[in-house]
LUMDOZA-359896 format. One record per residue: residue in one letter; x, y, z of N, C-alpha, C in turn. Coordinates in steps of 0.001 Angstrom, whole numbers, plus 500000, padded with zeros to 6 digits. Each point is the difference from the previous one (the first is absolute). Example, Ala and Ser with C-alpha at 12.3 -4.5 7.8 and 13.67 -1.06 7.14 Angstrom:
<atoms>
A513190494310507800499110501190500000500900501200500000S499650501050499280500820501190500060499230501090500730
</atoms>
This chain:
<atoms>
X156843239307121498501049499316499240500662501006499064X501319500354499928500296500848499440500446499578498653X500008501002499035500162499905498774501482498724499487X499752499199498643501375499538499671501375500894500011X500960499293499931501113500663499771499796500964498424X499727498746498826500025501362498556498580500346499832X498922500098500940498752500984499675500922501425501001X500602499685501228500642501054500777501113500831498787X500675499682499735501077500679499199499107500411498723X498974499610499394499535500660498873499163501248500813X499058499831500997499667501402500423501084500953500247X500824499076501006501054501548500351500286500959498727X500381498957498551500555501021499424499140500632499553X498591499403499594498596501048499704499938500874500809X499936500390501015499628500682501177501355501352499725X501384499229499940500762500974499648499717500916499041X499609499458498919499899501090498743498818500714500211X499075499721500951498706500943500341500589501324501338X500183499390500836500636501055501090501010500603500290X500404500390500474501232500331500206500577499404501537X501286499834500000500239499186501539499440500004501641X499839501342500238499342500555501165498585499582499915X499512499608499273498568499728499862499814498907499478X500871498659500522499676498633499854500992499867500607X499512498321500537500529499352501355500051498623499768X501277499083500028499815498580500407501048499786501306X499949501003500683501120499930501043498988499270501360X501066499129500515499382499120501513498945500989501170X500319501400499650499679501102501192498607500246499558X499845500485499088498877500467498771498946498870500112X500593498620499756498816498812500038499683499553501182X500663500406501230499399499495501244499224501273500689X500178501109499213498871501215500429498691499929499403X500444499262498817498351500469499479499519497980499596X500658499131501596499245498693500100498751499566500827X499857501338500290498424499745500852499355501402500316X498990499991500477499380501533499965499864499606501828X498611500533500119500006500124501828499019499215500007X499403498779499443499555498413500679500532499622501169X499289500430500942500440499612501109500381498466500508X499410498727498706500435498624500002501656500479499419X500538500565499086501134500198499618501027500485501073X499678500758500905500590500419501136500500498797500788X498959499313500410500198498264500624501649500261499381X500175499790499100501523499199499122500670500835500115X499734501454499880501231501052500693500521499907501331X498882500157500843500539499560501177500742498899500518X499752498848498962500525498931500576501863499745499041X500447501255499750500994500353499152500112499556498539X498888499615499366499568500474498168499520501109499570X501261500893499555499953501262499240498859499962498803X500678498873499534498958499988498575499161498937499785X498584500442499829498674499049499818499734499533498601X500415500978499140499670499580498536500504501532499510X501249499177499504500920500712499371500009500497498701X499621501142499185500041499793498270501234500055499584X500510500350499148500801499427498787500399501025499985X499405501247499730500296501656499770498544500777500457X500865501440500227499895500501500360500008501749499116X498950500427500105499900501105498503499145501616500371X500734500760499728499455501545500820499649500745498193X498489499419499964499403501283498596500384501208500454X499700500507498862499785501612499686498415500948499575X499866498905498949498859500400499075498951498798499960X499176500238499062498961498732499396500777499653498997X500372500663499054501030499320499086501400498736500500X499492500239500774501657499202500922499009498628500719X499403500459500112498873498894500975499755499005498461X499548500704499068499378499645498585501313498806499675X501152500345499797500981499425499911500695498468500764X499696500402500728500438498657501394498844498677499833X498459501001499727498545498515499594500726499533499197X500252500460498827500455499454498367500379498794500923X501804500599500274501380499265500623499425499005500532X498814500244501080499860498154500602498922499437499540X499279500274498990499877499403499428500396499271499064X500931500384499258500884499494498943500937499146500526X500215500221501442500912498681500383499341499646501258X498352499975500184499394499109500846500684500363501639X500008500603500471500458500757500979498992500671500809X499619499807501277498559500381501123500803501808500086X498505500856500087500581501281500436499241500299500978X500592500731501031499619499963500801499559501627500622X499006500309500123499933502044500066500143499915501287X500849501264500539500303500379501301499535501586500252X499561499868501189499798501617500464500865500364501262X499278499463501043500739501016500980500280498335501100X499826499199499503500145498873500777499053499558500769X498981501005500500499477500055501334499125498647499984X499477499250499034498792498931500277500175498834501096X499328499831500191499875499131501611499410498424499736X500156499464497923499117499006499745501111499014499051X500765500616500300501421499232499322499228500345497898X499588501308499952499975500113497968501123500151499626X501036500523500479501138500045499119501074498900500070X499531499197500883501113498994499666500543499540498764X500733499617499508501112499654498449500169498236500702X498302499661499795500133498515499975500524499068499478X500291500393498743500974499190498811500890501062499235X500715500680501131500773500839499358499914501109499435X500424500681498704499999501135499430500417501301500257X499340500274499038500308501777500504499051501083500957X500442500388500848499110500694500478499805501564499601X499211500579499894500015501096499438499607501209500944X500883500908500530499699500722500945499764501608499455X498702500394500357499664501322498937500054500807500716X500975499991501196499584501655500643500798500733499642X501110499917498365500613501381499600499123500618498727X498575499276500352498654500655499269499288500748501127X500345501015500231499455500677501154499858501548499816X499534500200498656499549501594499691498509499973500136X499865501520500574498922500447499640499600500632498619X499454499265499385499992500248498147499417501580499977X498274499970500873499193501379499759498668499731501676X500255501293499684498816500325501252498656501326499431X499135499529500444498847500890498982499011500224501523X500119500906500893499267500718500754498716500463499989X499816499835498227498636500728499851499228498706500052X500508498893498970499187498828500250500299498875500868X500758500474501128500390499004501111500866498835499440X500649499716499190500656498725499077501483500463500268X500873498713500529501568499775499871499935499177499017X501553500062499053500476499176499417501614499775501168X499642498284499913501954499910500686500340498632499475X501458499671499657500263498737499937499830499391501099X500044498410499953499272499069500871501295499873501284X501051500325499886501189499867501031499892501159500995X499181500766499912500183501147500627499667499706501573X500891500098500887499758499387501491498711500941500476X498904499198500870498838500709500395499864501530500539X501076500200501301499933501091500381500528501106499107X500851499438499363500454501199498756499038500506498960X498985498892499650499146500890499567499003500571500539X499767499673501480499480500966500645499975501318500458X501239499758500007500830501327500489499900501308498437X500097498920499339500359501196498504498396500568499948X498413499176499961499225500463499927500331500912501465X499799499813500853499973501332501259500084500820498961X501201500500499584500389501509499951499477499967498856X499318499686499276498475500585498963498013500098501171X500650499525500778498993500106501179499313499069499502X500189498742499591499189498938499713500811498803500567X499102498743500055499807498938500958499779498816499315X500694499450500059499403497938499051498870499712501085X500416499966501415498957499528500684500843498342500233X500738499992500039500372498254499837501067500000501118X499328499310500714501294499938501421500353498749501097X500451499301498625500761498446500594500431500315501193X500241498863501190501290499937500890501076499730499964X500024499865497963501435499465499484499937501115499339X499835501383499938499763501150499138502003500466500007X500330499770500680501602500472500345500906499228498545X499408498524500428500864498718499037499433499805499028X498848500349499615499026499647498533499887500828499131X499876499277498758499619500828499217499055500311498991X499883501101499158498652500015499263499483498089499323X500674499801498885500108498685499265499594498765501090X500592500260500866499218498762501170498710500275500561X500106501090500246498206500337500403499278499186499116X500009500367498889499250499694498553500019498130499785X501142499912500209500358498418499858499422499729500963X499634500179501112499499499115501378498748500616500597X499572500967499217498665500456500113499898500435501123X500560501203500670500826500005501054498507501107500688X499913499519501647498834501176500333501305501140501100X499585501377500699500542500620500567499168500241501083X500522500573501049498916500247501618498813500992499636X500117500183498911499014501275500100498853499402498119X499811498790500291499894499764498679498153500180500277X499452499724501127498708500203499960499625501592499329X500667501062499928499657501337499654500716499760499136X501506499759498928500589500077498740499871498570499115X499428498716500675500036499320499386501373499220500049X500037498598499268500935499472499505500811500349498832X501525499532499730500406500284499186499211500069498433X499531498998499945499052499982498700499197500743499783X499148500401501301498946501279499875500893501319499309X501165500043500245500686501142499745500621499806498524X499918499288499534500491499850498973499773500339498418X499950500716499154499860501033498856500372499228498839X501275499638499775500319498921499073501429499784500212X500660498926499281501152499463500322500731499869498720X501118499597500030501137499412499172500499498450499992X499756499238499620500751498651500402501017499650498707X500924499095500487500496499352498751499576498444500151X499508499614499141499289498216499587501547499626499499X499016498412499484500695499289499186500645500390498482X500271499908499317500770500547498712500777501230500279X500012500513501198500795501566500386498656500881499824X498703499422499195499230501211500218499322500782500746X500207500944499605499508501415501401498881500021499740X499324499931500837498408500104500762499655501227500400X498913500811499327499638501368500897498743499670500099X499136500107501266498734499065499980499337500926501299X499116500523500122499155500699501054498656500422499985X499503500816501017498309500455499997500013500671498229X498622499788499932499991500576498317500040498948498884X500945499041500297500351499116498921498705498950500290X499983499256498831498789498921500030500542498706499197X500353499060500297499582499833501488501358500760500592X500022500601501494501164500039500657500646499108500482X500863499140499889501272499341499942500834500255501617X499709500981500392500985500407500946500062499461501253X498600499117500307499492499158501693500941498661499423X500559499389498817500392498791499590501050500165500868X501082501427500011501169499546500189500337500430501904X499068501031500144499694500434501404499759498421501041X500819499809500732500176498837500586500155499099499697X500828499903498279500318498583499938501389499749500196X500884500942500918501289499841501172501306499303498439X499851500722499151500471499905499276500379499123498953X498844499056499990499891498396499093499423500283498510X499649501388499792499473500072498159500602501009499705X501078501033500621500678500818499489501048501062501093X500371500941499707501044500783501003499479501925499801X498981499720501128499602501649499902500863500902500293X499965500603498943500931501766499298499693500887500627X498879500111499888499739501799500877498595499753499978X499522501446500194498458499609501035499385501774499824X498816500077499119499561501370500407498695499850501750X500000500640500660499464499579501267499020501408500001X498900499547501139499035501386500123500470500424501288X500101501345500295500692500273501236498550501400500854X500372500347500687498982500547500972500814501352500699X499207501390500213500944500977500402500521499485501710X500597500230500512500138500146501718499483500590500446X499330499003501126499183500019500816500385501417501044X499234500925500639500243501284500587499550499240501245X499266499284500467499445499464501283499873499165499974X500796499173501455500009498951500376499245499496501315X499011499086500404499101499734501233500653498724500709X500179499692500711500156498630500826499353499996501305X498968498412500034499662499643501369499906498757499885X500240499581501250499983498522500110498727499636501044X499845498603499656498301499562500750500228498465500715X499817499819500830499858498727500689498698499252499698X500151498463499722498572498937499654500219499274500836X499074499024500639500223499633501220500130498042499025X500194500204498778499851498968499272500448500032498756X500817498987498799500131499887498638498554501108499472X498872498841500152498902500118499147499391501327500133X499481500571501356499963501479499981501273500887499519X501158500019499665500549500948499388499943499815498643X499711498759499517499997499760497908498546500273500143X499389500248500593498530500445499911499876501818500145X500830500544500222500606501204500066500284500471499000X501001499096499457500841500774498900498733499886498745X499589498457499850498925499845498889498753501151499429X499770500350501577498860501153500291500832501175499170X500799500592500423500570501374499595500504499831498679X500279498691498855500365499921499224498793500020499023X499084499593500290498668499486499123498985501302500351X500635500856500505499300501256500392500687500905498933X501198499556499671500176501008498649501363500817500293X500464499709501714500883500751499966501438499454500161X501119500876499515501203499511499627501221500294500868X500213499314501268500846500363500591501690499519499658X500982500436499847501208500006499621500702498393500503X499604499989501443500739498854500758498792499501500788X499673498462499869499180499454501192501090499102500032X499999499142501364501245499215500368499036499531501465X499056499163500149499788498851500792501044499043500914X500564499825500897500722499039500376499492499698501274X499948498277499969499282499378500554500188499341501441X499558499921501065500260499608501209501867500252500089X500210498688499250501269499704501008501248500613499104X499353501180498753500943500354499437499936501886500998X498732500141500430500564500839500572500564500186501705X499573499225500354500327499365501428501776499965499920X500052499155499098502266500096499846500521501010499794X498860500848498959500907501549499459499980500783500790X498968499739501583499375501361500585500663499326501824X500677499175500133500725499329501033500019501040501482X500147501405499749500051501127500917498512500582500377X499238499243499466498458500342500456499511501747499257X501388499917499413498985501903499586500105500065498619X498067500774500000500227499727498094500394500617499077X501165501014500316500782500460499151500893499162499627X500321498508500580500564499044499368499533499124498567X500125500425499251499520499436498588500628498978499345X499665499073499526500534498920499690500851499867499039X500598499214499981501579499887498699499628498634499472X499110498790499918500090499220499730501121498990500262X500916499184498915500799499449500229501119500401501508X500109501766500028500743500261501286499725499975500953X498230499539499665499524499830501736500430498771500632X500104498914499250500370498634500657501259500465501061X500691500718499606501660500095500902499890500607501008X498382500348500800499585500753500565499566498642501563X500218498874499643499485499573500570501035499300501015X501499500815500000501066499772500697499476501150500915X500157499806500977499645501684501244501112500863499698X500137500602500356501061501742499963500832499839501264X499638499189500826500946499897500747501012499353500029X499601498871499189500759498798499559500969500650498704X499442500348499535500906500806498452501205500451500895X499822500567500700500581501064500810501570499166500285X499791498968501174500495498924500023501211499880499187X499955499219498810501208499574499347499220500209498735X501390499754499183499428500433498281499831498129499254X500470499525501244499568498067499606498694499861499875X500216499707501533498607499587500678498143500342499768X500572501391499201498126500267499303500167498950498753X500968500104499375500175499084498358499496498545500431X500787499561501438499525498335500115498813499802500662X499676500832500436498595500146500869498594499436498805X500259501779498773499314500032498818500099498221499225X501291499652499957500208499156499274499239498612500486X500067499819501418498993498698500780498235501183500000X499603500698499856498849500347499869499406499530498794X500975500175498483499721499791498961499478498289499715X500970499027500756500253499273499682498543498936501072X499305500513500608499086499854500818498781500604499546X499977500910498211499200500412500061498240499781500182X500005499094499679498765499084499642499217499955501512X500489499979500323499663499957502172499793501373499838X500884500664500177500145501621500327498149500375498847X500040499488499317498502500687499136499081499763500357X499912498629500758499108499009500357499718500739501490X500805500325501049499794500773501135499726501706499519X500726500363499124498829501505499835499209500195499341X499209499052499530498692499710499270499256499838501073X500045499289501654498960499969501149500786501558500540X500684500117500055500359501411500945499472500760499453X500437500471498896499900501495499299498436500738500075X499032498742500435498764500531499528499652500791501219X500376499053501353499687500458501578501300501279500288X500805500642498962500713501116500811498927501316499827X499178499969499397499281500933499943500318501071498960X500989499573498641500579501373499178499273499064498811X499450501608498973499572499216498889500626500264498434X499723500236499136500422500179498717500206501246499528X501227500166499923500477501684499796499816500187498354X499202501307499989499158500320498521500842501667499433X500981500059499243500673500880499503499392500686498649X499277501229500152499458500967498906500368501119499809X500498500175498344500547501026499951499767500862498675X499572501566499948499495500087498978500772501097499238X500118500616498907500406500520499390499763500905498800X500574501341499542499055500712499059499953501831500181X499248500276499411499318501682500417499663499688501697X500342500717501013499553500570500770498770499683500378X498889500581499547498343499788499828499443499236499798X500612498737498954499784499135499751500250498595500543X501627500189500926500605499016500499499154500062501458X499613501269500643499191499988501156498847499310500283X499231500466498735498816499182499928499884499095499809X501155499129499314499767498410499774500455498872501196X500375501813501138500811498775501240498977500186500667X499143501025499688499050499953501087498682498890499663X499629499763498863499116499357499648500462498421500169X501560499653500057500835499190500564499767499285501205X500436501152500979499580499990501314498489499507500405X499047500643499505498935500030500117499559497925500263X500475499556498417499713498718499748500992499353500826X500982500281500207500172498498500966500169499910501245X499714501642501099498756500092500875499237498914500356X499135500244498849498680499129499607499833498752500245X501714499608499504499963498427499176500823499644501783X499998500189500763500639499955501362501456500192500523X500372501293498951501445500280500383500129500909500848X501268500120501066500195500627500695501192501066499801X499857501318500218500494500845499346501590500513500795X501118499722499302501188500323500446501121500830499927X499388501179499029500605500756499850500984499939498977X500572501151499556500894500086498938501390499399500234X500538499700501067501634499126500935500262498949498918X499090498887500093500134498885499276500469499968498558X499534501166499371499723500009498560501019500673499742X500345501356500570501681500886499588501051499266500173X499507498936501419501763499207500463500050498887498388X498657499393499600499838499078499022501296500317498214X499402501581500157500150500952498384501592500181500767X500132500174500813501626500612500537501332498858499814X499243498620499930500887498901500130499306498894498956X499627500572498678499127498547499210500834499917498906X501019500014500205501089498851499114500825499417500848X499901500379501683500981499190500796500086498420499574X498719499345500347500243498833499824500791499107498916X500251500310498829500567499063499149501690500351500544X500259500705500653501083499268501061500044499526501446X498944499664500281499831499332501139500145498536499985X500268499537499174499577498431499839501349499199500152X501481500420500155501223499736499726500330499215501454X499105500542500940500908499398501400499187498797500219X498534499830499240499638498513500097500828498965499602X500315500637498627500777498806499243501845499644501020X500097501032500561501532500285500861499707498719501341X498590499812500143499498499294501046500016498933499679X500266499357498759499596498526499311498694499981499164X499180500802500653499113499781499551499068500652498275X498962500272499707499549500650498778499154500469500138X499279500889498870499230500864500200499421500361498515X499039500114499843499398500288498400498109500321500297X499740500686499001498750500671499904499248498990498338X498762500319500471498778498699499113498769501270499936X500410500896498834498914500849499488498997499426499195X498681499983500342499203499245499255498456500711499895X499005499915499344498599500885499992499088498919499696X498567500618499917498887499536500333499006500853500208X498517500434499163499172500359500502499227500559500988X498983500904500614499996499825501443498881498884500383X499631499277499160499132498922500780501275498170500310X500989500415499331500885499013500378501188500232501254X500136500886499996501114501124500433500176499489501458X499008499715501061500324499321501401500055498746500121X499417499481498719500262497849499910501371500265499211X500487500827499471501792500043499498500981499853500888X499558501331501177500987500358500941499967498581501167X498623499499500265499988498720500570500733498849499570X499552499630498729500980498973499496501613499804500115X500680501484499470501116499932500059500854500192501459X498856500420501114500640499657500776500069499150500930X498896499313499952500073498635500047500969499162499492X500399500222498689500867498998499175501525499865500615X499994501549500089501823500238500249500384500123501881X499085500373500745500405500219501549500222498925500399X499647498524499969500641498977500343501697499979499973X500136500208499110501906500294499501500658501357500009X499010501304500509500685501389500044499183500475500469X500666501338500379499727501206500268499006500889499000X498724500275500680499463500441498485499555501585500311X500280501302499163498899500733500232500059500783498417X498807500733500155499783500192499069499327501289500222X499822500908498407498646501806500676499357499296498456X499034501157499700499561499976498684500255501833499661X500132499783498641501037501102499476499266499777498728X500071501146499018499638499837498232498597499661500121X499415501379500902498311499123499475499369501004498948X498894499130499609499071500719499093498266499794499994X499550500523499370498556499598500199499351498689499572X500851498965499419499688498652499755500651499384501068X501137500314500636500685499114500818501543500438500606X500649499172500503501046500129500909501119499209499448X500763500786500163501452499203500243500683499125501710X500386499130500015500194499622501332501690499959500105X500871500233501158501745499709499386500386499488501141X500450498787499995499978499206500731501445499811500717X500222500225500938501853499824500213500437499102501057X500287499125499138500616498378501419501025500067500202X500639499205501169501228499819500483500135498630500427X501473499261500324499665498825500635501987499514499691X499813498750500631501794499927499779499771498234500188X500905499662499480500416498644499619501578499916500485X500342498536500234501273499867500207500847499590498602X501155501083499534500382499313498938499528500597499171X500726499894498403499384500921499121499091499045499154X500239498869499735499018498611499392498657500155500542X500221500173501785498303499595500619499570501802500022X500573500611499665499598501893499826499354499908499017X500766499743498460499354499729499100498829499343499846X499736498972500568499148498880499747498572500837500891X500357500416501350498633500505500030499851501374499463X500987501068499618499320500903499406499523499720498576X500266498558499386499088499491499007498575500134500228X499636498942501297499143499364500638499086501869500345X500558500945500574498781500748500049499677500506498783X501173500376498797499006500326498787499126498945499551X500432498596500254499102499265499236498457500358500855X500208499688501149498657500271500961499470501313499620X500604501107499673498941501543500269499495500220498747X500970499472498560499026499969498840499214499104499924X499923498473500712498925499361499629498687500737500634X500290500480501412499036500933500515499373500546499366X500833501057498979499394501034499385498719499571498540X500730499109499691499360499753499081498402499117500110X500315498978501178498615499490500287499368501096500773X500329501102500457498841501463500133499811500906498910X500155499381499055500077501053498642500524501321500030X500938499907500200500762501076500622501203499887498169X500834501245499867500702500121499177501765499953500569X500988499193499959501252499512500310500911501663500417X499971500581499103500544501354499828498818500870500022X500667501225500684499540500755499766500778501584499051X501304500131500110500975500828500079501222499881500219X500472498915500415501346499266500183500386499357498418X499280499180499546500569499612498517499461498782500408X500876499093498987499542498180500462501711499295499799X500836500697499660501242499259499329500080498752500312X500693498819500681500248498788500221499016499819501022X499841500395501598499320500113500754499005499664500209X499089500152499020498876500094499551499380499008499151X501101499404498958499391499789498612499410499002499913X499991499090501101499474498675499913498601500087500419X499228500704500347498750500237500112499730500785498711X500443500977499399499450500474498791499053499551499290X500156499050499152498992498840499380498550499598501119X500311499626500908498955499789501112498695501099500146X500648501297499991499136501225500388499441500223498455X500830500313499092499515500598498894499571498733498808X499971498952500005499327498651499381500427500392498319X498976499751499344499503500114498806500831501021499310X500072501341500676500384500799499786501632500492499862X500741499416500952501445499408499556500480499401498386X498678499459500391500833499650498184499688500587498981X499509501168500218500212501613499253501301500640500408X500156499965500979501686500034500184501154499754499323X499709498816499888501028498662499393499859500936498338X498924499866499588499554500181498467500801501606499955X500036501193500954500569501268499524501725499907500283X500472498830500939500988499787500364500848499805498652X499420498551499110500593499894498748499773501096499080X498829501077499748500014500859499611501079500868500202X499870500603500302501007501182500557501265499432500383X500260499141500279501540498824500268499894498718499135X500393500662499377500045498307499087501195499322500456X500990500440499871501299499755500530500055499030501170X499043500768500978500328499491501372500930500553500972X500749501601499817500938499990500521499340501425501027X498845500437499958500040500605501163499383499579501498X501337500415500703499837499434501221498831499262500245X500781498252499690499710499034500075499809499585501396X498696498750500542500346499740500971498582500566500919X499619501371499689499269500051500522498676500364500065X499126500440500744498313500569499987499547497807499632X500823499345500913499295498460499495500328499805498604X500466500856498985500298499616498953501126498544499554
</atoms>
């Protein structure tokens, strides 16, 4: 709902005397760019010709923390939702401008403040797009270690806000693991400097709360030199449970491989369609795999309507390669990859190797794993010709223990293959447990009955998750998507939430709407 007519004209002219013109926006172009992020339920309404999902009011390009400091006051003083923006990339609808406002877009906060080589520590503002600060550590020969598949479109401040993990997080960790101390701006405009050292540290409050108790400034981070040697091999399981029995072994053994990436029967069966296992899986791009090459070939229609009645049949189509897939005889493609000194990266592939050998893997050589590292940001554009098909497509990152970890992956797919396409790897493990990432497909007629069941599988895969004690998110965030289970998973403890929410927001005005809030 967008702002009144005189709360609108009293910001504009506030906003005027803070910025300067180029760096504020109430123009029609400006508010239908920054009315939805990449929620793939928001797409539904693009495609079906709605530009704009939730439109704000304005539109605002900081500079500084002082400028950020300025704008809290502003909506607070005239009750106005703000809304922090990074690079757009979230896939959970957090930035939507549910009731309007201002949105606040920080990527002309994108310096590197300081870099300290001796003690591995960046300072950068929170706008700084991912690969750019990757790129800037390179040429100090140092490494964040953080490597979204949105690393192109994201940025530092969203990592942090969405507690963001990268492919290589089993050896660098999650964003938070990396994290040194931060900057936020709260409620009253006050600046927050809060990190390791401090007591209590303050700094896990604002780390994934997707921007509902304040608008993170900048970020000192722990960084790591570059890696001189790189190992890749890939392993065949003739099963789920023997390959998470693999990875568990080599993890609880102490050692730290860069990338494990599990994918399961029928996620590698679609990705690997040509029978050879230098075919490595793309996830979401494997579904489009399931048009033949000859047919592509054909017409540039006929794969789209083909895909589009496959989608729309999915529930059958899961239900028949759930009895097939088991009798083709291919099993669970196991991607390891290690990283480091030379001497060190050898030995941990060999002691690698060794264990999941053991654990009944079959050994495939390095093909799988270079084609994997050669093409692992393809997928977050692969997903465009589903939606071109009618149909949708979205991923359900979620974790769990390893004594829950195969009643998770059961449940949820149980819950959702009735109505889609399901596959899934496990990715982000550690020595307590696994991450699972789940990627459905499926098509409805119409954008009402689209909507309605891509309701129907989130409602189904979080109730899943949660009656396996499983955690909703893992690394995606929770923005709208999500929020209605929030309370469910975390009980008691939510309303410690609620209690730092009015703390730190008394107001109410940061980005409202969501984490179930």
């Amino acid at each position: 709902m967008p702002l009144s007519t005189q709360v609108r004209s009293a910001v504009a002219s506030a906003l005027a005397r803070l910025l300067p013109p180029h760096r504020r926006s109430e123009g029609d172009t400006d508010r239908i760019v920054y009315s939805r992020d990449l929620w793939p339920r928001s797409l539904l309404a693009l495609r079906d010709g709605q530009a704009s999902i939730a439109p704000p009011d304005f539109v605002v390009w900081p500079e500084s923390t002082d400028e950020i400091v300025a704008l809290v006051r502003l909506a607070e003083e005239l009750r106005v939702p703000l809304i922090p923006w990074g690079g757009g990339s979230g896939v959970c609808g957090g930035t939507l401008a549910l009731s309007g406002g201002i949105v606040v877009d920080v990527k002309r906060m994108q310096r590197v403040l300081s870099v300290s080589r001796e003690d591995h520590l960046v300072t950068a503002q929170a706008g700084i797009n991912g690969q750019h600060l990757e790129d800037a550590l390179n040429l100090q020969g140092l490494t964040l270690g953080h490597f979204p598949s949105s690393i192109y479109c994201s940025t530092l401040g969203g990592w942090l806000a969405t507690r963001s993990a990268g492919q290589m997080s089993t050896r660098y960790g999650k964003i938070e693991d990396m994290l040194e101390s931060l900057e936020v701006v709260a409620g009253g405009g006050a600046r927050i400097r809060c990190g390791v050292g401090d007591t209590p540290d303050l700094a896990p409050l604002f780390v994934g709360s997707e921007g509902t108790l304040g608008v993170i400034t900048e970020a000192t981070m722990r960084v790591r030199p570059l890696p001189s040697h790189r190992v890749f091999r890939a392993y065949e399981f003739p099963r789920v449970a023997a390959g998470c029995e693999g990875i568990r072994r080599i993890l609880q053994r102490g050692l730290r491989p860069a990338v494990v990436r599990l994918y399961d029967q029928m996620d590698s069966l679609l990705a690997r369609p040509s029978g050879d296992p230098d075919d490595a899986p793309s996830a979401a791009g494997a579904l489009a795999s399931l048009i033949p090459e000859r047919v592509k070939d054909a017409t540039a229609e006929l794969p789209r309507l083909l895909l589009g009645q496959a989608l729309a049949h999915a529930g059958i189509l899961s239900k028949l390669a759930e009895a097939l897939v088991p009798k083709l005889g291919r099993g669970c493609l196991l991607i390891v990859g290690l990283e480091g000194e030379p001497g060190l990266a050898e030995a941990e592939a060999s002691l690698c190797h060794a264990e999941l050998l053991a654990a009944g893997g079959k050994d495939l050589g390095d093909g799988p794993g270079l084609r994997w590292y050669a093409h692992r940001y393809s997928v977050s554009y692969k997903m465009s010709p589903l939606f071109a098909a009618g149909g949708f497509v979205d991923t359900l990152e979620v974790a769990t223990t390893w004594d829950k970890l195969l009643h998770l992956y059961g449940q949820v797919r149980e819950a959702l293959s009735p109505l889609a396409i399901v596959l899934a790897h496990f990715s982000h493990a550690y020595p307590e447990g696994c991450s699972i990432y789940f990627t459905f497909a499926a098509a409805a007629e119409g954008r009402a009955r689209s909507e309605a069941l891509y309701d129907e599988l989130w409602r189904r895969g979080l109730a899943a998750v949660t009656r396996s004690g499983g955690t909703i998110s893992h690394h995606h965030g929770v923005g709208v998507s999500k929020a209605s289970f929030m309370e469910q998973e975390h009980g008691t403890s939510f309303a410690l939430y609620r209690q730092l929410k009015a703390l730190y927001d008394p107001c109410g005005v940061f980005n409202p709407g969501k984490m179930g809030l």
